[in-house]
N, C-alpha and C positions, 0 to 999 in steps of 0.2 A: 778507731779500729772497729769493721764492721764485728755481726754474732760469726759472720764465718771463720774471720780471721780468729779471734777466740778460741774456737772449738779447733783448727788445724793446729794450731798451738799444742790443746791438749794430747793429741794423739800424731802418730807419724804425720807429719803432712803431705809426703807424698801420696801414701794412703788415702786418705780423706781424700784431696784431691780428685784418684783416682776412681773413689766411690761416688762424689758427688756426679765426675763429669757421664762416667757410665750410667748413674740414675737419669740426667737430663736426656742423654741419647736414647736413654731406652725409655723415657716418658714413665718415671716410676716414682712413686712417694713416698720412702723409708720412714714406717714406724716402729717404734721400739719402745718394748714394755721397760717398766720402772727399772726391772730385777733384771736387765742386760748387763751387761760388763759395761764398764765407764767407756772406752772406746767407742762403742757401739753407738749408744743414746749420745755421746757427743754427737757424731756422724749424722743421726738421723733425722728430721726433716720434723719429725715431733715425735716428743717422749709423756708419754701418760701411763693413766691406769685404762683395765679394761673399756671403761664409759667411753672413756675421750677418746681412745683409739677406734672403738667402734665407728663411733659417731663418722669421723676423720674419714674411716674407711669407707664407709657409705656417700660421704657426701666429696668426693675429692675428684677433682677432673681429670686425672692422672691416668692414664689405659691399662697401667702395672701399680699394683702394690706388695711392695716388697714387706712381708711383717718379719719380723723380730721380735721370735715372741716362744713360744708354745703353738702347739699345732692346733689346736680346738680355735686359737685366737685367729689363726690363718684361716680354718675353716666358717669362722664367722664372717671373717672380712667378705668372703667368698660367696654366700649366704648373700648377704646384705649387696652386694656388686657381681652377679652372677657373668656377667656381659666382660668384664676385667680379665687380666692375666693378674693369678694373686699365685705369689712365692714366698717360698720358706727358708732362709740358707743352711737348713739341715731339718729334712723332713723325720729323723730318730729323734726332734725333741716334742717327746709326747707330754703328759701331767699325772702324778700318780693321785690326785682328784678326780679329773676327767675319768679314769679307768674304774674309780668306785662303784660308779655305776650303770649298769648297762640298756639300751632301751630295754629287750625285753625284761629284765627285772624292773622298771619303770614301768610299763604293762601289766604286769603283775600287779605293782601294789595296787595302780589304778584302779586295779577289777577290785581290789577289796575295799575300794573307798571310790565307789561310783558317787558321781557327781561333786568330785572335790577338785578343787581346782588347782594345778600342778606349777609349782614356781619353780623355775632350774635356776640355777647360779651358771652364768654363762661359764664355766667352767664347766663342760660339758660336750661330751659330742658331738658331731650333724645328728647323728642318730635319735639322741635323746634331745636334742632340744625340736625335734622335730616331733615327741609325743609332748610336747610342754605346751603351755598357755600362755608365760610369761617368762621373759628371762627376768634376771636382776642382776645388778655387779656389786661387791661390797658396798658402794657410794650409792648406789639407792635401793639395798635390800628390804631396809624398815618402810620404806615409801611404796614399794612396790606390794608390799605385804598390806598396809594400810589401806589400797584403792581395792582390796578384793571383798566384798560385803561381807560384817559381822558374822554372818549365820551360815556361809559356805567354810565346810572344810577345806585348809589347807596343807599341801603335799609338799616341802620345802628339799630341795636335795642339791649335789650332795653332799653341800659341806656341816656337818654337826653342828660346829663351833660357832657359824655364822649363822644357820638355822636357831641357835641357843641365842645367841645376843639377839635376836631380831623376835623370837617369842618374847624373849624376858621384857625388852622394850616394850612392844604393844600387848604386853601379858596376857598374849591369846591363847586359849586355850586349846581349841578347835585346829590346832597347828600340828600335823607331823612333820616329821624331820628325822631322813633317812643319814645314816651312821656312816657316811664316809669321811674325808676328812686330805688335807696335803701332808705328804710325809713333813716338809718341812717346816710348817708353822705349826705341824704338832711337836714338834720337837723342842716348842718354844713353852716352855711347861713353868707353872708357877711356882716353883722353887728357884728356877733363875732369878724370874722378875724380883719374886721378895728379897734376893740374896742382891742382886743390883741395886733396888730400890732403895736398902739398908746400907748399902756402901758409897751413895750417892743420892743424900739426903735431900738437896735441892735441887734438882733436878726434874722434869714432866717427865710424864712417863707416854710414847704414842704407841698404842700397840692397835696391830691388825686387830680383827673381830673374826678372822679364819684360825688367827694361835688359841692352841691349847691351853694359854695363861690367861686368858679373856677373862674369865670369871675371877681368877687373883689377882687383877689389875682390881677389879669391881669391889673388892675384897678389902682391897689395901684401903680406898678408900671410904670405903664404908665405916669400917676401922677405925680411921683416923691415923693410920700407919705412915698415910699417905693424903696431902690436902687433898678435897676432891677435886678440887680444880686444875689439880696438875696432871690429872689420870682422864685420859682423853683415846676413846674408841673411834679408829677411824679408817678409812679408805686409804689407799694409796696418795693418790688423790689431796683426798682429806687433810693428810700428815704434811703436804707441800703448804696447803694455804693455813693449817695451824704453825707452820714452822715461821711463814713470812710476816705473822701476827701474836707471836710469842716474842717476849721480854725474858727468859728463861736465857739463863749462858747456857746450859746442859741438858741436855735432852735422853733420855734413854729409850732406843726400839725397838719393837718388837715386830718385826716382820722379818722378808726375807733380805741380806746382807746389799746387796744392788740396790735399794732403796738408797741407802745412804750417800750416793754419790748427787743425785738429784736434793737430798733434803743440805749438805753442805753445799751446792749451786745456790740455791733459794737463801741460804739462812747463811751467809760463811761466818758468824761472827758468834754461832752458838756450836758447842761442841756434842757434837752426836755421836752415841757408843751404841752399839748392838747389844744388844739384851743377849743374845746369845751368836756367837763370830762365827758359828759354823754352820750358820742356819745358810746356808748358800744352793737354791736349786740346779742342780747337774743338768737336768733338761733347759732350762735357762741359759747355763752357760755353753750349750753347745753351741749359740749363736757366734760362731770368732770372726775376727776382721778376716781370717783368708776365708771361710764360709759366705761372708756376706761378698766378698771379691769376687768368688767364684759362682756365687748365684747370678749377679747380675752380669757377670760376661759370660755366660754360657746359659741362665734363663731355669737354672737348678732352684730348688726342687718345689716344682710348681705343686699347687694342692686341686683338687678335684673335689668336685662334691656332687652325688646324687642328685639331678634336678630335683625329682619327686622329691627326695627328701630337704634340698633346700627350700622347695614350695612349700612344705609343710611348718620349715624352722623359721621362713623370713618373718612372718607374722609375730610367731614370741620374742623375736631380737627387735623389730620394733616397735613392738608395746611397750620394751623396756629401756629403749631410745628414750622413747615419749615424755619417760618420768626421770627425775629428778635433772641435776646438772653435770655436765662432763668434770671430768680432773683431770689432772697429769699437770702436765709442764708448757703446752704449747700456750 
């Protein structure tokens, strides 16, 4: 049984079918983020985290790329393969990260910290990654932070949480890090983890480094609440190739719910619970199979970007290419 047959298995397969043969006709390469609905990342052609999509998107011979994703992720594909027809099968799924913050407030801080050098979390605009130096994606934020000289300030934005784990790591000091945040993995707050972690004593714990429990995973195992070795910060990404190298039957996550469909692919023999079940992103899920249907037979809803401004943003998405290694699933 080939991987196609497989995947038409999991989902309607006249569906699938239908998606596949329209992707070939229309020369298109479906990617789709971790936190899709299972249908979806079945369907698509590779399923990752940011890195490994980017990458994908960049380097793919493909004349369309169809993301599944959030719209900033569209707009990077975009960036990165300006020459491409890149779509989105529902241009309302925006990020309530991306919105935190905006170039001109990114302008602004600049002006108060000239000469520092500005790291985006590709979770970001064309806009503002277009006043950036450098992107990063969860899976190589510490790295990315790491290559910029000791003695230059750094501008980290916009996520807190991930700005917080990546100080604490190389305990820089010289590091800003502006205050926004994803509504949904702040929602993932350390009173769950601890209240999970104590009703599922053997169990690892994988949690993002964008939740709000980041620091009470750290906590637990500091403690001893929790072995350290079972308390593991990591990428999207990251949580696939710790799941395929874990001996753990149970696992507890801390990200957003769509993960789990990819970490029981990888791992089916350990049992994965959400740290918290209603961590589910709304913009995420507006990706549905009749969206991704009706994008690729009608060519909906294509994304556009600013030349000037993707000239300005190609450069910080591949400095951040550059560094570390992709994740996901492909």
């Amino acid at each position: 049984m080939t991987v196609t047959d497989v995947r038409a298995n999991t989902v309607d397969g006249a569906w699938f079918a239908e998606v596949r043969e329209l992707a070939r006709d229309r020369d298109a390469v479906l990617l789709a983020h971790n936190y899709q609905l299972p249908e979806i990342q079945d369907v698509a052609h590779h399923t990752g985290d940011s890195l490994a999509l980017s990458r994908i998107a960049a380097e793919s011979s493909a004349s369309t790329i169809v993301f599944c994703g959030v719209h900033f992720m569209a707009e990077t594909a975009k960036i990165l393969a300006p020459d491409k027809t890149v779509l989105i099968p529902d241009a309302r799924a925006g990020c309530s990260l991306a919105d935190s913050i905006t170039a001109d407030e990114l302008r602004s801080w600049k002006a108060e910290h000239p000469g520092a050098v500005v790291v985006s979390y590709v979770n970001t605009t064309a806009a503002v990654k277009s006043e950036t130096d450098i992107c990063c994606t969860s899976s190589n934020a510490v790295e990315v932070v790491a290559s910029i000289p000791a003695d230059r300030e750094v501008l980290f934005l916009p996520d807190q949480f991930l700005g917080a784990h990546v100080r604490r790591t190389l305990n820089r000091q010289n590091m800003h890090v502006w205050a926004g945040e994803c509504h949904v993995h702040a929602g993932i707050n350390g009173a769950e983890l601890t209240a999970q972690a104590t009703a599922h004593p053997d169990a690892e714990l994988f949690v993002h480094p964008e939740c709000g429990c980041a620091t009470s995973a750290l906590y637990l195992a500091g403690s001893g609440a929790v072995p350290a070795d079972r308390v593991k910060i990591l990428s999207t990404g990251g949580m696939l190739d710790a799941a395929r190298a874990s001996r753990a039957t149970e696992v507890l996550v801390a990200t957003e719910v769509g993960m789990l469909h990819q970490l029981r692919r990888a791992a089916p023999e350990i049992d994965f619970r959400a740290v918290n079940e209603r961590a589910s992103c709304r913009y995420m899920k507006m990706i549905t199979p009749e969206a991704l249907l009706r994008s690729l037979r009608e060519g909906t809803d294509e994304v556009h970007v600013d030349p000037e401004l993707a000239a300005r943003g190609r450069a910080a998405v591949q400095r951040m290419i550059a560094i570390g290694r992709p994740g996901g699933a492909e």
